[in-house]
C-alpha positions in Angstrom: 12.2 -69.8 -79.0 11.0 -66.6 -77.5 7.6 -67.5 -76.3 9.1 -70.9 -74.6 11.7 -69.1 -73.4 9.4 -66.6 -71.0 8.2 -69.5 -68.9 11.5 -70.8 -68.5 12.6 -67.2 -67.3 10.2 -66.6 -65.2 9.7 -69.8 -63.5 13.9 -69.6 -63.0 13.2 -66.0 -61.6 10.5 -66.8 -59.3 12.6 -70.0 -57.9 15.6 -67.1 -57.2 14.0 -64.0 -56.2 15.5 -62.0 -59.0 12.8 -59.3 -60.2 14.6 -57.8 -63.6 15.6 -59.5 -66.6 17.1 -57.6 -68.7 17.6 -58.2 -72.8 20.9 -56.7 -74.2 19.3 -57.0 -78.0 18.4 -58.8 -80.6 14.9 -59.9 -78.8 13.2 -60.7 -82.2 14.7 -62.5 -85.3 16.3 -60.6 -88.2 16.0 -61.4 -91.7 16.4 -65.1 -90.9 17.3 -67.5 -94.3 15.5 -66.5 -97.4 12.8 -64.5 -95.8 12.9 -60.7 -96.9 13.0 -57.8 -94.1 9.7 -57.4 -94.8 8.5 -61.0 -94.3 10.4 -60.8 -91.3 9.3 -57.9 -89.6 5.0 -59.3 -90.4 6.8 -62.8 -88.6 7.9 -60.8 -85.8 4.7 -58.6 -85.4 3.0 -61.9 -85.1 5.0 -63.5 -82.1 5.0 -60.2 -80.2 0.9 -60.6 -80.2 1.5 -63.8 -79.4 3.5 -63.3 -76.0 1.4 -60.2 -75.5 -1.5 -62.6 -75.7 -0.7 -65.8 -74.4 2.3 -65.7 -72.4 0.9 -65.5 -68.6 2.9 -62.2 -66.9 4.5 -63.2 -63.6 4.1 -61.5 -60.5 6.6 -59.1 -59.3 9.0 -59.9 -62.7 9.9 -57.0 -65.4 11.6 -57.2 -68.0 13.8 -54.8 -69.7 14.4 -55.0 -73.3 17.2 -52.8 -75.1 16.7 -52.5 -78.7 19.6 -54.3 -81.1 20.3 -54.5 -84.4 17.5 -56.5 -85.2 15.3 -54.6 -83.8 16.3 -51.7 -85.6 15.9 -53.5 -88.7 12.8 -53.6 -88.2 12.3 -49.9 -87.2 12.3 -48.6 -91.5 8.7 -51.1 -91.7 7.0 -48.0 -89.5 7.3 -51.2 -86.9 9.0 -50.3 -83.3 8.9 -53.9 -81.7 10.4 -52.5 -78.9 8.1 -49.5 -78.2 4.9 -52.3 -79.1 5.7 -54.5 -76.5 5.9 -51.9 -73.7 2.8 -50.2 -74.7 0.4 -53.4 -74.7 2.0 -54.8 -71.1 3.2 -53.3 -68.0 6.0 -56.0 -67.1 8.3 -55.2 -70.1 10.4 -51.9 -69.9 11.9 -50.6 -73.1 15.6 -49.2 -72.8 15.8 -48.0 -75.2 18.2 -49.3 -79.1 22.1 -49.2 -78.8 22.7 -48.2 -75.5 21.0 -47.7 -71.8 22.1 -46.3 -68.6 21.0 -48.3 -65.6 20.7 -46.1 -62.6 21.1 -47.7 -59.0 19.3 -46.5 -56.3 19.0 -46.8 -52.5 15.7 -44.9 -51.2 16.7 -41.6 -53.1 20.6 -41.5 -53.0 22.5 -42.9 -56.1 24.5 -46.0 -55.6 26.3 -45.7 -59.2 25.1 -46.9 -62.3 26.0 -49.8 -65.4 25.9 -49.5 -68.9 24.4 -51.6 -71.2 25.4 -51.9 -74.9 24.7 -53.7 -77.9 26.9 -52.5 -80.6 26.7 -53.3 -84.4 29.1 -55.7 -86.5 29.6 -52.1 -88.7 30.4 -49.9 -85.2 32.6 -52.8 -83.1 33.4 -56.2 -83.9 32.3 -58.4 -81.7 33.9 -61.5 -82.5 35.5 -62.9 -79.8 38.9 -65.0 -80.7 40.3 -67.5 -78.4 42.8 -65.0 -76.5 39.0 -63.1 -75.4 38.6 -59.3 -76.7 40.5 -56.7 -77.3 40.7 -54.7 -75.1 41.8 -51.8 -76.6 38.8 -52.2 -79.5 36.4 -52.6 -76.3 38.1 -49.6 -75.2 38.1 -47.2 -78.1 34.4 -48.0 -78.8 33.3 -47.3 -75.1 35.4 -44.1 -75.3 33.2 -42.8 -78.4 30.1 -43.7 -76.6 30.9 -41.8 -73.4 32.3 -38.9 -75.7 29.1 -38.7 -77.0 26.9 -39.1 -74.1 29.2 -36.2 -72.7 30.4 -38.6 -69.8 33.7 -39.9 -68.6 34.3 -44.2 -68.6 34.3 -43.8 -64.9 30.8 -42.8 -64.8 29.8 -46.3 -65.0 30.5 -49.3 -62.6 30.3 -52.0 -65.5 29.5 -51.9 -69.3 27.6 -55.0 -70.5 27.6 -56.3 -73.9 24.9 -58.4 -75.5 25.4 -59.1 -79.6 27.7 -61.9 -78.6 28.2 -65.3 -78.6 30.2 -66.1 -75.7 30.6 -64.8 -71.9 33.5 -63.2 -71.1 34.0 -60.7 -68.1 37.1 -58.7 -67.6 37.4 -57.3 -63.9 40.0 -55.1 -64.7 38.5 -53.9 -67.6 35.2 -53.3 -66.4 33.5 -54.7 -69.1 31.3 -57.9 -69.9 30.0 -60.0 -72.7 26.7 -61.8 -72.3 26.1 -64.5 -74.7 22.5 -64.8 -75.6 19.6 -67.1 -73.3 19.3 -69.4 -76.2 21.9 -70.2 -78.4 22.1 -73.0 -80.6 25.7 -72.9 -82.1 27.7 -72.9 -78.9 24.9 -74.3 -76.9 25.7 -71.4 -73.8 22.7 -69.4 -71.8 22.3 -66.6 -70.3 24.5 -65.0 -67.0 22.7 -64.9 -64.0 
């Protein structure tokens, strides 16, 4: 999925003049069915050489690529997939695992900046019922992260959320859910 994916992307990004993608997360497969974390991981190292090697770059396109739980997975192999990726090719930017700050900028002056997360199942749920999130779990776990970072919640225009599998965006709340760019189950893409 990931290797057809990139020409889709970046044909679709070409057509609209956007020149970032980013990835909230979960860029590689996890321990998918009866494979082992280990099988896994040698699966992954595999199709990274293979977009690496045979997935032609496009002009003028980056893309960012924020580390998720898969990813970190794969991390205890002596494996950074993220961190491999953006040594072997200029056009992918690693952000990082959990959590990135996204700094806008006009010339040299600061415009404000977004956050983007991808929380565990163990640190946030992320299931989504019918009534959308709540709130005050969104809340409370973006709280935490701020505390940590030594930052207020106002410091950031928007937070965005990959790990889930629906969109949702909350004005008020200044948050959003992305679902992911292929999704088989509820058959929903990526936000543009």
């Amino acid at each position: 999925k990931v290797l057809n994916g990139f020409d889709i992307i970046n044909e679709y990004c070409t057509k609209n003049n956007i020149h970032l993608v980013l990835n909230l997360g979960d860029f590689y497969d996890g321990v998918v069915g009866k494979k082992t974390a280990y099988e896994a991981a040698v699966e992954n190292y595999k199709i990274a050489e293979q977009l690496i090697n045979k997935v032609a770059k496009a002009p003028g396109i980056y893309h960012g690529i924020l580390g998720g739980n898969h990813e970190t997975n794969l991390l205890k192999f002596g494996y950074d997939p993220i961190k491999f990726l953006t040594d072997e090719r200029e056009d992918f930017i690693s952000l990082g695992y959990k959590h990135s700050i996204i700094d806008l900028k006009d010339s040299s002056k600061s415009l404000g900046c977004f956050d983007i997360h991808h929380p565990n199942t163990f640190d946030f749920p992320v299931d989504l019922d019918e009534d959308g999130m709540d709130i005050a779990k969104v809340q409370n776990y973006l709280n935490n992260i701020y505390k940590k970072q030594g930052r207020n919640r106002d410091d950031s225009l928007i937070d965005i959320f990959g790990h889930v599998h629906r969109n949702q965006l909350s004005s008020l709340g200044g948050y959003c859910f992305l679902s992911r760019y292929f999704d088989g189950k509820n058959k929903k893409g990526a936000t543009h």
